[in-house]
C-alpha positions in Angstrom: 43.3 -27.7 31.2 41.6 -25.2 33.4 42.1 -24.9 36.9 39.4 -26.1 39.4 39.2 -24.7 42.9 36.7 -25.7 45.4 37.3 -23.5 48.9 35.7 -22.1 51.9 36.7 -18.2 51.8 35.5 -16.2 54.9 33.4 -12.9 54.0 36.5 -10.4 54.4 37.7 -12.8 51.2 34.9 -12.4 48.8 36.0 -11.3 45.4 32.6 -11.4 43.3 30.6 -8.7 41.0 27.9 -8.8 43.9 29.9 -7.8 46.7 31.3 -3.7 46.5 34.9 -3.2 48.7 32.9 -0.9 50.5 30.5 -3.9 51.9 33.2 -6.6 52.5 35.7 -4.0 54.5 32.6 -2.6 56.9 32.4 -5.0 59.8 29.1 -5.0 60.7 26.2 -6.9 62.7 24.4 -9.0 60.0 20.6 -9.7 60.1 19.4 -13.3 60.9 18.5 -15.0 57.7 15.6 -15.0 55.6 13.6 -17.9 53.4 12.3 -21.1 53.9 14.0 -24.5 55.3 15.3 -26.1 52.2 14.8 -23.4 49.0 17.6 -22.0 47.4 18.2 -18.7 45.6 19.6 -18.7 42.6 21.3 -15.9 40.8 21.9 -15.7 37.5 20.6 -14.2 34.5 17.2 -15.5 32.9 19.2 -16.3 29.9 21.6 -18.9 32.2 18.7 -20.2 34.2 16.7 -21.0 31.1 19.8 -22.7 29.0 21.9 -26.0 30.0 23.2 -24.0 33.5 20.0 -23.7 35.1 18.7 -27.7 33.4 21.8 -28.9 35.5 20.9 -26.9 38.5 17.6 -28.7 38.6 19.0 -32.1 37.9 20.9 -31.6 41.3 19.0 -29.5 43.1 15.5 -30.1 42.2 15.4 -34.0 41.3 13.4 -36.1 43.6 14.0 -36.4 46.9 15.1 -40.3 47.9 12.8 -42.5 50.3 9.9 -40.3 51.3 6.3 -41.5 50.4 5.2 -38.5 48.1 7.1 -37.1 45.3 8.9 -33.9 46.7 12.1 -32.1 45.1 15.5 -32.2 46.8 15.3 -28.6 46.9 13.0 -25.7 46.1 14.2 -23.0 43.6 13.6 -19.7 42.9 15.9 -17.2 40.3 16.9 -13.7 40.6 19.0 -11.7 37.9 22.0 -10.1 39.2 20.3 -6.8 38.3 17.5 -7.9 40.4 19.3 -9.1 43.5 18.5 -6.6 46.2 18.5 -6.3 49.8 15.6 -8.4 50.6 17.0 -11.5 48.6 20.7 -10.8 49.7 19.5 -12.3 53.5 18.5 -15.9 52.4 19.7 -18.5 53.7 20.8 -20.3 50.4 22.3 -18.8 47.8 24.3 -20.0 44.3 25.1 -17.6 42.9 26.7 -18.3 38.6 28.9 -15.7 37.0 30.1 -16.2 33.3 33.0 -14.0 31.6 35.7 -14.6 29.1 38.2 -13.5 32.0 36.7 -16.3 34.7 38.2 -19.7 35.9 36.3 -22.4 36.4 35.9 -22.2 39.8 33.8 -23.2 42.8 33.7 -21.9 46.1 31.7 -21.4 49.0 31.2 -18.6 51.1 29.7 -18.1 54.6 27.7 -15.5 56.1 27.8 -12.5 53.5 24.8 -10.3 54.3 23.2 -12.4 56.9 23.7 -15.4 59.6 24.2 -18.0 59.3 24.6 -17.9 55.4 25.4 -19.9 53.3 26.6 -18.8 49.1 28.0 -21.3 46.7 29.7 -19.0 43.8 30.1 -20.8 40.5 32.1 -19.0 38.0 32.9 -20.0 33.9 34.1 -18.8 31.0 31.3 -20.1 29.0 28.0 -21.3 29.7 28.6 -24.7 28.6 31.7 -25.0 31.0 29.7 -24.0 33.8 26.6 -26.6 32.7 29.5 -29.4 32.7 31.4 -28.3 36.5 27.9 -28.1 38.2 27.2 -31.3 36.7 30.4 -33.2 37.4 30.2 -31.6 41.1 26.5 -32.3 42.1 27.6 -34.5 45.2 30.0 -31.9 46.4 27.3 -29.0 45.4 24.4 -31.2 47.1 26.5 -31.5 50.2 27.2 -27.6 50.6 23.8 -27.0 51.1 22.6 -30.2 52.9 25.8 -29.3 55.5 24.4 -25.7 55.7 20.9 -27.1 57.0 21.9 -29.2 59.0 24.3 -26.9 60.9 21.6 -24.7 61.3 19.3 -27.3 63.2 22.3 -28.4 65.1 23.1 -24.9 66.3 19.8 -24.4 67.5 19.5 -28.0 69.8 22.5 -26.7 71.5 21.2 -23.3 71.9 17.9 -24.7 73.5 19.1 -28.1 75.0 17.3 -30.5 76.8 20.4 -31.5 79.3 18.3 -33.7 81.0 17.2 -35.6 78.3 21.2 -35.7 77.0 22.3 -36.8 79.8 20.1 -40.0 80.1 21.0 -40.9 76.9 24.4 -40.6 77.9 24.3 -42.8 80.8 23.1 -45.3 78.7 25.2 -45.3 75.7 28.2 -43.7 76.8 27.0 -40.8 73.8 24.0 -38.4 72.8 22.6 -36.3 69.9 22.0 -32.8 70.5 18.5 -32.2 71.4 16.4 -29.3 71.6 13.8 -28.9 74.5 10.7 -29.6 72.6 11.5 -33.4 72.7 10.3 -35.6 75.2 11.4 -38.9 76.6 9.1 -41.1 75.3 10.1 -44.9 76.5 12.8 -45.9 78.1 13.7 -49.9 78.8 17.0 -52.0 78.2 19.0 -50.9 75.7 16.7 -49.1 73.9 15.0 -45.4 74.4 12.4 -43.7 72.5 12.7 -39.9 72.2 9.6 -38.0 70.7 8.3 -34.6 69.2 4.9 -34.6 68.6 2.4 -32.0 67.4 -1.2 -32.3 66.9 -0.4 -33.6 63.4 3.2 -34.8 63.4 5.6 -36.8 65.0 9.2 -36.2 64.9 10.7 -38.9 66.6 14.0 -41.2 67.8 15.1 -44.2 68.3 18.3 -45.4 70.1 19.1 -48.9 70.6 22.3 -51.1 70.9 23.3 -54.5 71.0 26.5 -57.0 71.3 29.2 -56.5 68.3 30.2 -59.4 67.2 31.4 -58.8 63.6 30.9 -56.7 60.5 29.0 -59.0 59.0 26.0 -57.1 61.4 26.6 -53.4 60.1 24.6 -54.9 56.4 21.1 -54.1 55.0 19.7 -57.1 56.0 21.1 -57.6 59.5 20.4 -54.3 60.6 16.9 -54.0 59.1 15.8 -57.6 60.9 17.4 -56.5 63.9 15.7 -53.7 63.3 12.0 -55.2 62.6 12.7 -57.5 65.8 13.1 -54.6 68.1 10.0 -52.6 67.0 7.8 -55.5 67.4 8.5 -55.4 71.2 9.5 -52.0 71.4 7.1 -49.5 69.3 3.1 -50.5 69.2 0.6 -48.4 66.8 -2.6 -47.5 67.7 -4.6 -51.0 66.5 -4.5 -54.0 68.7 -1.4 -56.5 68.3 0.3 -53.9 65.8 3.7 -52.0 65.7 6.1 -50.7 63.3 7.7 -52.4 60.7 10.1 -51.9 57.8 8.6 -51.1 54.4 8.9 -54.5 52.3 8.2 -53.3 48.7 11.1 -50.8 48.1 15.0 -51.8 48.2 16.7 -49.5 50.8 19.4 -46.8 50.7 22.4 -48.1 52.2 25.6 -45.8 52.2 29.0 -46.4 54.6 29.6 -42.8 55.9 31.6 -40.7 58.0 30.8 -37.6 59.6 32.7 -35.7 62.6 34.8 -38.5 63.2 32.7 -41.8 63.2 31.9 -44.1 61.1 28.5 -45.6 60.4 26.3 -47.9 58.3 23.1 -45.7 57.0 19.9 -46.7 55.9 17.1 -44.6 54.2 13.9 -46.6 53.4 10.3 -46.3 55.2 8.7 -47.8 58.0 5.0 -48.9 57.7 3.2 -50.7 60.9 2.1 -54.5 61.5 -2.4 -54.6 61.0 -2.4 -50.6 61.3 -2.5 -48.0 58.6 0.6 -45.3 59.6 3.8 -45.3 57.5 6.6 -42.6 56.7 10.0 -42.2 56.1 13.3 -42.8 58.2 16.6 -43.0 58.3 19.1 -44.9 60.8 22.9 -44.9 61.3 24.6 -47.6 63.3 28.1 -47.4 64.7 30.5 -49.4 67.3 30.9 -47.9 70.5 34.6 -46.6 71.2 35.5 -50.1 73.3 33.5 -52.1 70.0 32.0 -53.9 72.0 28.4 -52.8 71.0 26.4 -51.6 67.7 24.9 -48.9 68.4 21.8 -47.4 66.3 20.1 -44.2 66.1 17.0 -43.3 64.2 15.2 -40.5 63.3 11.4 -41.0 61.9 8.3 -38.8 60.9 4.8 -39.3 61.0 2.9 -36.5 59.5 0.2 -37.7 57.0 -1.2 -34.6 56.6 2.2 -32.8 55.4 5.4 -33.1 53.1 7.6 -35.2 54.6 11.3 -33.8 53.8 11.9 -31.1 55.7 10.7 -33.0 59.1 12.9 -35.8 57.9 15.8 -33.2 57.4 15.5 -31.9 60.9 15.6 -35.6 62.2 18.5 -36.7 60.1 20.9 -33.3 61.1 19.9 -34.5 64.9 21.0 -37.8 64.9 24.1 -36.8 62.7 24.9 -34.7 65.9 26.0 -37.9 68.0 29.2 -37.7 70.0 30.7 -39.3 72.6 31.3 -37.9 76.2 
């Protein structure tokens, strides 16, 4: 059987075609990175891209994005041949980079901050074209989840590079925990158990919900529970703009519900949209609730957008990496 490998190396590690000795022994400054939130380089010859490897790189990479109103793909793509891959493209963000030889193990590893920072380069390697087809396809979750850690990190780093202490420590009183949050966002309502934390542009709203109530068994961190617990607090809590309406959980879709873990706590997600009561605003949204360290309370935090005017993922991606930042103080 051939040997799988799946491992972080650090750049002084690298041991690809791409990479000279020359440029992995020079320890240099690297250049911020280039591209676009959410698109992904990928190298490999035309040949690869246009057979069964680069099919099931868009099965995982470009299929549809789940629970957003318009169709949009997971990620976007763009190929470059090795003999094209120059110094402009060798600064994206997001690279995967496939490499096929007789002399290769099927491998998988990932590689941070090559050319730029913070970087992010999944190498594939195979020693056939069909071998590599098969890995990427057996490892979409784990290939998915490089890249979806690697944007999140990014927004993550930058809250707590531009934090709004303030507004963190509020939310701390409360709760006994906080996401990080950058400046730009705004308290919007505050009353028992429950604040409202908001971005808002002329045309979008980024925005957060954080709420908790009294644990009193497992049988409340479940679709339904949480989703009429849910629906309860947003009629009180979270009015539109019409006269006796507010926000509501979509009804005509099944929601996303995943048990997850993530730097050390545990929690019951939900992806799924919200829509509003005798108004005409909707969108997407995502919620994760967890116990509080003394369990004696669920706690929930949600991230939502509202911008009908845009795509929809990449505000929800930004949302999503900011509530995934919750810990404890």
């Amino acid at each position: 059987m051939k040997k799988i490998l799946f491992t972080v190396l650090p750049v002084i590690a690298l041991a690809m075609a791409l990479v000279s000795c020359k440029e992995t022994s020079e320890s240099k400054a690297l250049p911020a990175i280039s591209g676009k939130v959410g698109e992904i380089g990928i190298i490999a010859s035309r040949p690869q891209w246009e057979s069964e490897i680069g099919d099931a790189i868009r099965e995982i990479l470009a299929d549809e994005y789940p629970y957003i109103p318009q169709r949009e793909p997971r990620y976007r793509l763009f190929n470059v041949p090795e003999e094209n891959f120059n110094n402009i493209f060798k600064v994206h963000r997001n690279l995967l980079y496939v490499k096929i030889a007789d002399t290769c193990t099927t491998a998988m590893r990932v590689q941070r901050d090559v050319w730029a920072s913070p970087q992010t380069m999944l190498v594939v390697t195979a020693p056939s074209k069909a071998e590599a087809a098969r890995f990427i396809t057996d490892n979409g979750a784990k290939i998915q989840g490089v890249f979806e850690t690697a944007e999140r990190e990014r927004v993550i780093v930058n809250a707590k590079a531009f934090p709004n202490t303030s507004l963190e420590n509020t939310i701390a009183s409360l709760f006994g925990g906080t996401p990080y949050l950058p400046s730009n966002y705004t308290l919007k309502k505050q009353s028992n158990d429950f604040l409202w934390i908001s971005y808002e542009t002329t045309f979008t709203t980024q925005g957060i919900f954080i709420y908790q109530f009294p644990y009193e068994g497992n049988w409340q961190l479940t679709p339904k529970y949480l989703i009429d617990k849910r629906d309860e607090i947003m009629k009180v809590q979270v009015p539109a703009t019409r006269e006796g309406s507010y926000m509501i959980t979509n009804t005509t879709i099944v929601p996303g519900f995943e048990t997850k873990q993530f730097d050390g706590r545990e929690f019951a997600e939900i992806r799924t949209l919200w829509d509003t009561h005798n108004d005409f605003m909707g969108g997407p949204f995502i919620s994760d609730a967890f116990l509080s360290p003394d369990k004696s309370n669920v706690i929930v935090i949600e991230g939502f957008v509202y911008a009908p005017k845009y795509d929809k993922r990449d505000y929800l991606r930004q949302v999503e990496a900011l509530i995934y930042s919750w810990h404890w103080q």
